[in-house]
Every structure is written in structure tokens, then in C-alpha cells.
VEXVEXDREN-527425 format. One line per 3 residues: their letters; for each residue x, y, z of C-alpha. Coordinates in Angstrom, 1 decimal. Each point is the difference from the previous one (the first is absolute). Layout:
BEGIN
A = X:Y:Z ~ ... .
***
This chain:
BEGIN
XXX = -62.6:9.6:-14.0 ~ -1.7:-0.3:-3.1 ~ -1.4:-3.9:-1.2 .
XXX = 2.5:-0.2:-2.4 ~ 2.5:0.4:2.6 ~ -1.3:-2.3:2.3 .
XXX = -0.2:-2.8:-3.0 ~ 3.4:-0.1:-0.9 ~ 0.9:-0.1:4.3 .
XXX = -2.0:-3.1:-0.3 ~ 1.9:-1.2:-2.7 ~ 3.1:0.3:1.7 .
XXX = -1.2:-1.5:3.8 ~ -1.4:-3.0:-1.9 ~ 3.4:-0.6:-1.8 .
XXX = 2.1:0.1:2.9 ~ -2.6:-1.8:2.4 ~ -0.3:-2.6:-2.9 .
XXX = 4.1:0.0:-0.1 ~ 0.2:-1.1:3.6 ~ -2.6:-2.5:0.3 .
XXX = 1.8:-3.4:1.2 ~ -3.1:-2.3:-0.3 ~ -3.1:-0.7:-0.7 .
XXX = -1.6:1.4:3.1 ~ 2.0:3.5:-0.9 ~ -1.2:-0.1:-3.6 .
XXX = -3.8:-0.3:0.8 ~ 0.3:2.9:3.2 ~ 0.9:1.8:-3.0 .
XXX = -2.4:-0.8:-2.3 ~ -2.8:0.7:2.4 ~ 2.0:3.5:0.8 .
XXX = 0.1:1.2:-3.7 ~ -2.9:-2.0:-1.5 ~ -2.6:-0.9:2.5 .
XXX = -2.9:1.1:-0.1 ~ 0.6:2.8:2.9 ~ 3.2:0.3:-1.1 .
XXX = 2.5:3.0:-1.7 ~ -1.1:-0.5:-4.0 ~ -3.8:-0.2:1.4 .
XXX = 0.6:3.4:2.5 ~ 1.2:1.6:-3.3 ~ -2.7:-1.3:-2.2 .
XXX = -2.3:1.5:2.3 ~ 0.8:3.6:-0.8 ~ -0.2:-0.2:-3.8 .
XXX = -3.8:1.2:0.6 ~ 1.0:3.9:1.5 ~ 2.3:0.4:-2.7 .
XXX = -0.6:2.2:-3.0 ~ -1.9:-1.6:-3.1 ~ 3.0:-0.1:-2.4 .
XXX = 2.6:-1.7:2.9 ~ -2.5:-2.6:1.0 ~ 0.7:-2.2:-3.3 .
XXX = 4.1:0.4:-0.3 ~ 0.3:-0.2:4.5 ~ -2.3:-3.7:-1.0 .
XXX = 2.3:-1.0:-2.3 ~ 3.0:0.7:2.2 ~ -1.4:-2.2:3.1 .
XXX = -0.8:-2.6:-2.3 ~ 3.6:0.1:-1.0 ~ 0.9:0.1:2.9 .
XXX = -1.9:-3.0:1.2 ~ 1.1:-2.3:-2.3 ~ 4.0:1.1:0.5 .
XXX = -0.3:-0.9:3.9 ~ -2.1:-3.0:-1.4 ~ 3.1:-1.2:-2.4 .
XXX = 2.4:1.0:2.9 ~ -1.6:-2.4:2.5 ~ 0.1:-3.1:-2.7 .
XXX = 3.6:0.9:-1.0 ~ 1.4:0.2:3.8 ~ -2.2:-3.1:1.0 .
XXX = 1.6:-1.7:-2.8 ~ 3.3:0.5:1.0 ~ -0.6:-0.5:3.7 .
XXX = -1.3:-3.6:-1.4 ~ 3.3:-0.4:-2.5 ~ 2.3:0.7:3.2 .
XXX = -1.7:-2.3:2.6 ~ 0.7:-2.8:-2.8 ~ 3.8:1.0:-0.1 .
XXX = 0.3:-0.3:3.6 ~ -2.0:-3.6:0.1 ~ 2.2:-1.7:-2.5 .
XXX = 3.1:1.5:1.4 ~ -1.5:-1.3:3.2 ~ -0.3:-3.6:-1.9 .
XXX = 3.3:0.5:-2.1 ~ 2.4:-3.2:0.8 ~ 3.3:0.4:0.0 .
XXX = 1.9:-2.8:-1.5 ~ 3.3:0.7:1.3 ~ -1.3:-0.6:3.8 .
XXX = 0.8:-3.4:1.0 ~ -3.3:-2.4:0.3 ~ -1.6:-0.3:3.2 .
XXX = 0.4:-3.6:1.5 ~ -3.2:-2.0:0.7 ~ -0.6:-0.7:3.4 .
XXX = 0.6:-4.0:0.4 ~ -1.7:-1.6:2.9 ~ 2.2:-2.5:2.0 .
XXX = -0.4:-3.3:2.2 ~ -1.6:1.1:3.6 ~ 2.6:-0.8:2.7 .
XXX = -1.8:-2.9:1.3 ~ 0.5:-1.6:-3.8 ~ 3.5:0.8:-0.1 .
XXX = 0.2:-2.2:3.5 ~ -1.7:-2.8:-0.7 ~ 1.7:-0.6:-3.3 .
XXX = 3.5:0.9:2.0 ~ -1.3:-2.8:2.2 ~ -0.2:-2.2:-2.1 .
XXX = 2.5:0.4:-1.9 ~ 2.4:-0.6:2.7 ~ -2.1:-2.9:1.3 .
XXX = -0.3:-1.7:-3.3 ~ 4.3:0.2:0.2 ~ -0.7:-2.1:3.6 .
XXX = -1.6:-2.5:-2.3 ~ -3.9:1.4:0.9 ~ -2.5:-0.3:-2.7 .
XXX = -3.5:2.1:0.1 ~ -3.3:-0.9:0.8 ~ -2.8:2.3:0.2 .
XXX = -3.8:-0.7:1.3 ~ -3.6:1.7:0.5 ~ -0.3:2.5:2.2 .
XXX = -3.8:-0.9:0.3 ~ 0.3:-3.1:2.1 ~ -1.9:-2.6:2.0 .
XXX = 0.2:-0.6:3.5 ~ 1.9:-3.0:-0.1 ~ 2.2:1.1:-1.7 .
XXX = 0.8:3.1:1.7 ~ -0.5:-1.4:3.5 ~ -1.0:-3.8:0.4 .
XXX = 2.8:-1.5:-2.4 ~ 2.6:2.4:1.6 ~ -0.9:-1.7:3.5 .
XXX = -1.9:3.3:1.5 ~ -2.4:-1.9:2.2 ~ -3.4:1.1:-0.3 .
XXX = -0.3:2.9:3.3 ~ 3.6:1.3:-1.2 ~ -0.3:4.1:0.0 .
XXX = 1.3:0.5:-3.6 ~ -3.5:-1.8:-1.2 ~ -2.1:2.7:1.8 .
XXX = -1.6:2.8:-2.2 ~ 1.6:2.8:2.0 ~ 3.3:-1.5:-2.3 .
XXX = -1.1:-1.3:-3.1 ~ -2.0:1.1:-3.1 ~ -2.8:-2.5:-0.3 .
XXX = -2.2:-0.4:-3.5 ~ -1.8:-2.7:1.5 ~ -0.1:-2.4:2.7 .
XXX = 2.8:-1.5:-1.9 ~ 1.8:2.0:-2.2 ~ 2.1:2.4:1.0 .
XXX = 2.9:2.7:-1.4 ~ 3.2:-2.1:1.0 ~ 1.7:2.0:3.2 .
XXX = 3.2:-1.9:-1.2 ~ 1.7:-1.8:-2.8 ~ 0.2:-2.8:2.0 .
XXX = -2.9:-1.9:-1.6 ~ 2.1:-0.4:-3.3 ~ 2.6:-2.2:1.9 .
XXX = -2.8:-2.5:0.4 ~ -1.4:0.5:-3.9 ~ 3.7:-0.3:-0.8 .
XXX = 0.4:-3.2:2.0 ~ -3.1:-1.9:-1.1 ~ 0.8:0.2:-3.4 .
XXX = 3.9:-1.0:0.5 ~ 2.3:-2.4:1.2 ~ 3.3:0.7:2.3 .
XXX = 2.7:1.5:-0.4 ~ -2.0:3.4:-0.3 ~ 1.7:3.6:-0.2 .
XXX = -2.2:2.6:-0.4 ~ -0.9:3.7:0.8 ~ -3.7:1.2:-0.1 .
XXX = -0.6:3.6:-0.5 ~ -3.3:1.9:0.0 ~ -2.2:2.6:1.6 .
XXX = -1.8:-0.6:3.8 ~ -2.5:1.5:1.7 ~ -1.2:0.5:3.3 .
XXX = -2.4:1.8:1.9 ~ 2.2:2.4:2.0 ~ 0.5:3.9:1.2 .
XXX = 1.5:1.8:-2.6 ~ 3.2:1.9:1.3 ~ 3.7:0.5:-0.4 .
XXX = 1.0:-3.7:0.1 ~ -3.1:-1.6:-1.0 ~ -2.6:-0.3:-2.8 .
XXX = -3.1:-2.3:-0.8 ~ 2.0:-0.9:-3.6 ~ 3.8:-0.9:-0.1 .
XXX = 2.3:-1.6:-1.9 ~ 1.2:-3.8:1.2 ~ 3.2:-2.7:-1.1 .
XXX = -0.2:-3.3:1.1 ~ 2.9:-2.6:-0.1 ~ -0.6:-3.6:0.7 .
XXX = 3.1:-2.7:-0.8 ~ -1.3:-3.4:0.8 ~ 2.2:-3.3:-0.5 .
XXX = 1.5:-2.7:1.9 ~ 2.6:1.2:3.3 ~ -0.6:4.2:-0.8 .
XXX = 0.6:1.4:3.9 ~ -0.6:3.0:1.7 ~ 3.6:1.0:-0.6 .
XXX = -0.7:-0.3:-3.9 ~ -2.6:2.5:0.6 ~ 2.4:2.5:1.5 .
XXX = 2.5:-0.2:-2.0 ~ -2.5:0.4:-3.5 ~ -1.2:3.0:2.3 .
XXX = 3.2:1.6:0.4 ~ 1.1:-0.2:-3.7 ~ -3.1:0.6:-1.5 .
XXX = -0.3:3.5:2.3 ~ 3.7:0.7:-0.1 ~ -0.2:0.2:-4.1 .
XXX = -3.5:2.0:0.8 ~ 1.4:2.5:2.1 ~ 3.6:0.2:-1.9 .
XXX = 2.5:-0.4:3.0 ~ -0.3:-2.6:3.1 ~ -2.6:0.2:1.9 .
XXX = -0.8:-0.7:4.2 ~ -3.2:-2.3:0.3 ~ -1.6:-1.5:3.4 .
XXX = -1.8:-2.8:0.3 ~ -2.5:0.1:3.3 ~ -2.6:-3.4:0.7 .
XXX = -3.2:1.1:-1.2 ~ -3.4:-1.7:-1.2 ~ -1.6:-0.7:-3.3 .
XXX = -2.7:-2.7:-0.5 ~ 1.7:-1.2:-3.1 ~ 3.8:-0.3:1.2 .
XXX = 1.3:-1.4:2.7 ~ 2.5:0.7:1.7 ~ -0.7:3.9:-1.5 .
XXX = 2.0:3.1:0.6 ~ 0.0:3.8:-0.7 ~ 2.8:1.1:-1.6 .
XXX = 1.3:3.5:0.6 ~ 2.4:2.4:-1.7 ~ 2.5:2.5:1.1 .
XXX = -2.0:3.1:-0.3 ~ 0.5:2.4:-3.1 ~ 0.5:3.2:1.6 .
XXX = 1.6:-0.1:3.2 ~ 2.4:-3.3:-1.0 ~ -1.2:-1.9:3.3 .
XXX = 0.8:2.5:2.5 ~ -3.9:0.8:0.8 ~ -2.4:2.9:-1.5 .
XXX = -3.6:0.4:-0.4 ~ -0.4:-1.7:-2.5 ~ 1.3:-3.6:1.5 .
XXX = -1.9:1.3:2.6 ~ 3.9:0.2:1.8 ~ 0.5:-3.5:-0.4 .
XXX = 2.3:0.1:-2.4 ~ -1.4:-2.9:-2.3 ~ -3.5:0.2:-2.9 .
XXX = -2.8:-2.9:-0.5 ~ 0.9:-1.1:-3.1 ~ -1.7:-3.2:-0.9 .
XXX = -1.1:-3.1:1.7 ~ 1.3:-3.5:-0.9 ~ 0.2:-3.9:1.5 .
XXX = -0.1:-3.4:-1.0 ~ -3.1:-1.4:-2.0 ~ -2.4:-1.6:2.4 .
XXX = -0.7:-3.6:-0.1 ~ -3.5:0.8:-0.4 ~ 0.3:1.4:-3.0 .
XXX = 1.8:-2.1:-1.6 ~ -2.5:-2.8:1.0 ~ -2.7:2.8:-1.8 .
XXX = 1.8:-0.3:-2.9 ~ 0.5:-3.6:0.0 ~ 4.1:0.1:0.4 .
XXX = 1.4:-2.5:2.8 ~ 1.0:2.1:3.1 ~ 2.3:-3.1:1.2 .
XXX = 2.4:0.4:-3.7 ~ -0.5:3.6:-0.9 ~ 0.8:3.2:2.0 .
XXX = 0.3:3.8:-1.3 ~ -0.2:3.6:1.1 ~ -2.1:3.0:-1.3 .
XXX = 0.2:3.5:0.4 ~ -1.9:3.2:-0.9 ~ 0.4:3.5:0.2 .
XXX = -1.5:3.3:-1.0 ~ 1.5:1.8:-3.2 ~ -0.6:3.4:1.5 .
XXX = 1.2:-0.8:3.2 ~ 3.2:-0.7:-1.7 ~ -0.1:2.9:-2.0 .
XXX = -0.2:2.2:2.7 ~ 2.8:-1.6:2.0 ~ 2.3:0.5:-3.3 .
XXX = -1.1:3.7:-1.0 ~ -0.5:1.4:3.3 ~ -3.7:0.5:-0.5 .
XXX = -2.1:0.4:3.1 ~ -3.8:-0.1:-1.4 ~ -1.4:-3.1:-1.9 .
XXX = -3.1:2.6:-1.4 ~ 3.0:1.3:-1.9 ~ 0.0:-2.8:-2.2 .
XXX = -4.1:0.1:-1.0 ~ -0.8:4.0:0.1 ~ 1.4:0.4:-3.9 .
XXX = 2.4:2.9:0.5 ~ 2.3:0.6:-2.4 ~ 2.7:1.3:2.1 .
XXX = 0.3:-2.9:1.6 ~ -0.3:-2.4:-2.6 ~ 2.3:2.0:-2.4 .
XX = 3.0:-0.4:2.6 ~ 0.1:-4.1:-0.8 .
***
């Protein structure tokens, strides 16, 4: 084949190789192909020497040609390979302005906020007003004014969060009954919520932080059958239909006589399951009447005023209404959880 030949083969492999290139790493295997310095133009330059004195001169000007032609080829195609990627970004970034705007994502109130404030709602419609307090707290408060003599358990460390000798993270709201009562005078209605802490296992139906209401109603002649009646109508409008509750004896320093109150269990309607343990009946809160002692605390006159008190655990009750069988649920921040409330 003579070199005139194999030029304008050249020609025509670096069109068609230039013609398929689909990026930049295609066009430059090219360009080293056709224009490197080992490549096809260079093999054919090569050969100019052998040939005949009066071919040399017009076979030079032909490469050269040549050269610049696959040169111009390789900026045209890489300019258009450039041109098309830009078409396909801003169709990639085109809005379309008849699709219908996306909705922001809204956060909502955590399920333990919605209770409270259901709480209270339907206790401030009982005639309950709200009173909140620290949740750093002092001994006395926590313990001594509550009548929690000094070797009780709940004041050893395995329990409680102590900052110092004596301050402590409150392990109930009970403390803001006696704040409440030093500052006021009988007849007092109140509810006191707020976050506790204690120093427990963490498992499926307990946690070292949880969420606390307090009611305390203190006036001249309140009984123990005022507290179970403001019991059964504040958790009958909390639970939406009648509910069962039973009272058994039981023992709090600051009440006396105290009680546990139970509830029909949520899932198996009293007839016995794992849950209830087969009992039939859920821990839901304690509750008794306001101990003499701590009215004499507060300065209030045992001998004229009586009153009862009771707390209980916002989770706890939120478990009982949903069916929820693992307090961590509420703390661990999953939003398919939370986004079902």
C-alpha cells in the first residue's frame, strides 16, 4: 500500500474513532492513538525519509494536514460532548411548575407532651391549677419535709442521683407539694408535673428518667372517698370509657393511710396475661392522705386541715392506653414510633 494510501486510511479511522468517543477519557485514548508521539501520524512521518526526493516535500505537507484535521476533529467532538453533558444537567435541574409543591416536613409535640397537657387539661376542668418545681433539689425537700426518716432506702445512693451531700435530681415531684404549700394558704388544688430521676436498671418497664404528675387537694373535711372519686373521673375522661381501679393498703412516708391503685389491664380486659403478670389488674399510681407530718413541715394545723395526694408516671399511663410494652420506646428517638401519636 503506498503512503498516500495509508494517509487517507488514517483520515478515515480517526473520523470514525473521533465520532464515537463518549467522553473525555475516549477523546484523549484517541488523541494519544493518532497524535502521540508513538502514535499513527508519527509511524507515517517516519517513512517520509525512504521516499524519493520530489515526494518527500508534497507526503510532509499531507501529514501536516492531516495532523491538524484530527487535531480540529478532537476540539470539535470535545466540544460537543461538553455542550451535551450541559443539556442533560439542566434538564436534570429543570422544575416543573405544574407538579404540586412538596410539603415541608412539620415536627409535632412528642407523645409525652401531648399527655401532660391532656392531663391537665382535664384536671384543670376538676378545678386543678399547675405548679411546677426544680428538678435539682435539696434533701429536705426531697426526703426530710416529705417525712422519709433519715435510714429510709429511697435516700440511699443505689436510688438517687446525688450532686452533693445535699442536692440531689428530685426522684419525684413530690417536693413541689411542699414548695407549693409553704408559699400558700388552704384550700389548695393543684397538680405538679415534671421530669424524675432515679438511679435504676434500664429495661422494658423502667428508666433512670421519667415523666411524673402529682395531685394534692388540701382543705378542711377532703376524705379518702374524695380521693377516689377525683381518681375515677379524672382517669375515666383519661382513658375515654369507665374504667375498673383497686385500691390495696400500701406504704408511703408522706401519706397515710396510702394505697396502690390498680387498673384493669389493657390487653387481656382483667382476665390474666403476661403482661398483668395473670393477675388481671396494672400498677398504676400510688396515692393516700397527706401525713400530719407534713403538714406540721409546712406549718399547716394537722388538727383543722386534711387532704390527699397522688402521683403517677406519664409513661406508665401511656403504655397502659396505647398498648405499649417498652418504656425505652419513648427516649430512643425513632420516628416510627413517634410518627404514630
Amino acid at each position: 500500500m503506498s503512503l498516500r494510501n495509508e494517509i487517507e486510511l488514517a483520515r478515515q479511522q480517526a473520523r470514525e474513532e473521533i465520532t464515537s468517543c463518549a467522553d473525555d477519557k475516549d477523546i484523549e485514548s484517541a488523541r494519544v492513538k493518532f497524535l502521540g508521539r508513538k502514535g499513527v501520524i508519527a509511524s507515517l512521518m517516519k517513512q517520509i525519509p525512504s521516499l524519493p526526493p520530489d515526494e518527500k516535500r508534497e507526503i510532509g505537507l499531507l501529514l501536516n494536514a492531516l495532523k491538524e484535521e484530527i487535531a480540529s476533529h478532537f476540539a470539535e467532538r470535545s466540544s460537543q460532548l461538553e455542550k451535551e453533558a450541559a443539556q442533560a444537567r439542566q434538564a436534570a435541574e429543570q422544575i416543573d411548575i405544574t407538579l404540586p409543591g412538596r410539603k415541608p416536613l412539620h415536627g409535632k409535640k412528642h407523645i409525652i407532651t401531648q399527655t401532660l397537657e391532656e392531663i391537665i387539661d382535664i384536671l384543670a376542668y376538676h378545678g386543678f391549677t399547675v405548679e411546677y418545681g426544680p428538678e435539682l433539689e435539696t434533701d429536705y425537700y426531697n426526703f426530710g419535709a416529705l417525712n422519709f426518716p433519715q435510714d429510709h432506702p429511697a435516700r440511699d445512693m443505689q436510688d438517687t442521683f446525688y450532686i452533693t451531700d445535699t442536692l440531689l435530681l428530685r426522684t419525684h415531684t413530690s417536693p413541689t407539694q411542699i414548695h407549693t404549700m409553704e408559699k400558700r394558704q388552704p384550700p389548695i388544688r393543684v397538680c405538679m408535673p415534671g421530669k424524675c430521676f432515679r438511679n435504676e436498671a434500664i429495661n422494658a418497664r423502667s428508666y433512670i428518667l421519667f415523666h411524673q404528675i402529682e395531685g394534692l387537694y388540701v382543705d378542711e373535711g377532703v376524705t379518702f372517698g374524695d380521693l377516689k372519686s377525683t381518681l375515677y373521673a379524672f382517669l375515666s375522661s383519661y382513658f375515654g370509657r369507665e374504667v375498673s381501679l383497686r385500691f390495696r393498703p400500701s406504704y408511703f412516708p408522706f401519706t397515710e393511710p396510702s394505697a396502690e391503685v390498680d387498673v384493669s389491664c389493657f390487653l387481656c380486659s382483667g382476665k390474666g396475661c403476661s403482661v398483668c403478670k395473670n393477675s388481671g389488674w396494672l400498677e398504676l399510681l400510688g396515692a393516700g392522705m397527706v401525713h400530719p407530718n407534713v403538714f406540721k413541715a409546712v406549718g399547716y394545723d394537722p388538727e383543722k386541715y386534711t387532704g390527699f395526694a397522688w402521683g403517677m408516671g406519664i409513661e406508665r399511663l401511656i403504655m397502659q392506653k396505647y398498648g405499649i410494652d417498652d418504656i425505652r420506646l419513648f427516649f430512643e428517638n425513632d420516628l416510627r414510633f413517634l410518627e404514630q401519636f
